[in-house]
N, C-alpha and C positions, 0 to 999 in steps of 0.2 A: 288295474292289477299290475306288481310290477315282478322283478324275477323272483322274490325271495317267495310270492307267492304262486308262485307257477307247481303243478303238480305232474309228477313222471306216473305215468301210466303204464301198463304191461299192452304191448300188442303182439296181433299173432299175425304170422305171414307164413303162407306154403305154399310150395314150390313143387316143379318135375323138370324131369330134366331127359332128353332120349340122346343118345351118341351113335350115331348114323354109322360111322366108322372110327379111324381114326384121326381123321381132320375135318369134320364137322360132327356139330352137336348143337339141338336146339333146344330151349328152356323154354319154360312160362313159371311165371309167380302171382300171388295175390296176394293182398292183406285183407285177411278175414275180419280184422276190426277195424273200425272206423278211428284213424286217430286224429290229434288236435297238435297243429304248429305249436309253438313258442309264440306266434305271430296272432294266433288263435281262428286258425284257416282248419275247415275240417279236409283228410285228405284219406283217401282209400283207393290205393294204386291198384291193377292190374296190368300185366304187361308178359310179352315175350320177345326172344330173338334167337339169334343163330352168333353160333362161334366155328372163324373157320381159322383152323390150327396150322400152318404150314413149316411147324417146327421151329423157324428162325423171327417166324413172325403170325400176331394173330391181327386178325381182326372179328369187330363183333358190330352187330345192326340190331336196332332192337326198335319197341315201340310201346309206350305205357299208355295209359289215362286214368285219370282221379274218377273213379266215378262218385265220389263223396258229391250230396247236392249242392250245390255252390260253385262246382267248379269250372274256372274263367279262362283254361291254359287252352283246355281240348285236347286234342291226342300231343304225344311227346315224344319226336323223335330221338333217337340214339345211338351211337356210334363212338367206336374205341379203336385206337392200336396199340400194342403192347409184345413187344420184344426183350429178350434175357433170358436167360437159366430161371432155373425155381429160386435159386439163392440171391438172385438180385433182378427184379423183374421191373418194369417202365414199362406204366401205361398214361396215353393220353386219353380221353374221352372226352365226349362234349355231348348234349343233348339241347334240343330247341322245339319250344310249342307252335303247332299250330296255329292257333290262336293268336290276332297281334292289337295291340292298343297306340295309342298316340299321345307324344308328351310335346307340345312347341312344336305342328304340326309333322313331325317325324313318326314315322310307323316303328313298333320294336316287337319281337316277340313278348309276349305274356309273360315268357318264363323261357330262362337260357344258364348255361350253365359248363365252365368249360373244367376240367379238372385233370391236374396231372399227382400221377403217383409212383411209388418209389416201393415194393416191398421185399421182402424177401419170406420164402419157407425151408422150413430145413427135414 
């Protein structure tokens, strides 16, 4: 199969979310359907964490897993900082699996992932 034949599917994911006060808040989410990568990996996240607000800076800890059959990663941990106004916000996050494999006798996580972002709300 190549891209031109790849098909977009609708998926559903829901969420809650509790706000303790006003500098912590913990979430959970799921994805109610089962979806398919681009890679053609089935994947059906569940996960939660905690966001701790201190006004100048947040941070967040979280922890997922695929429970789709197939999956090779095992739990995923998660983690974020992010400072700014609402108008211009930086965040870095990263997340890494439990789960690790070997390539050229080196161990690596299964799945890693580091991500920085830029947004803004007005």
């Amino acid at each position: 199969e190549g891209a031109s034949d790849y098909q977009l599917d609708p998926m559903v994911r829901a969420g809650a979310a509790y706000k303790l006060n006003d500098w912590v808040e913990f979430a959970l989410d799921a994805d109610i359907t089962k979806n398919k990568s681009i890679t053609m990996y089935d994947t059906q996240y569940i996960g939660g964490g905690a966001n701790l607000d201190l006004s100048f800076l947040e941070l967040n800890l979280g922890l997922m897993k695929n429970i789709a059959p197939g999956d090779v990663a095992g739990a995923i941990y998660t983690a974020g900082i992010a400072t700014g106004p609402d108008w211009l916000h930086f965040e870095l996050s990263a997340q890494m699996a439990s789960q690790t494999g070997e390539i050229d006798g080196t161990t690596y996580p299964k799945q890693a992932m580091v991500n920085f972002a830029i947004s803004s709300a007005w």
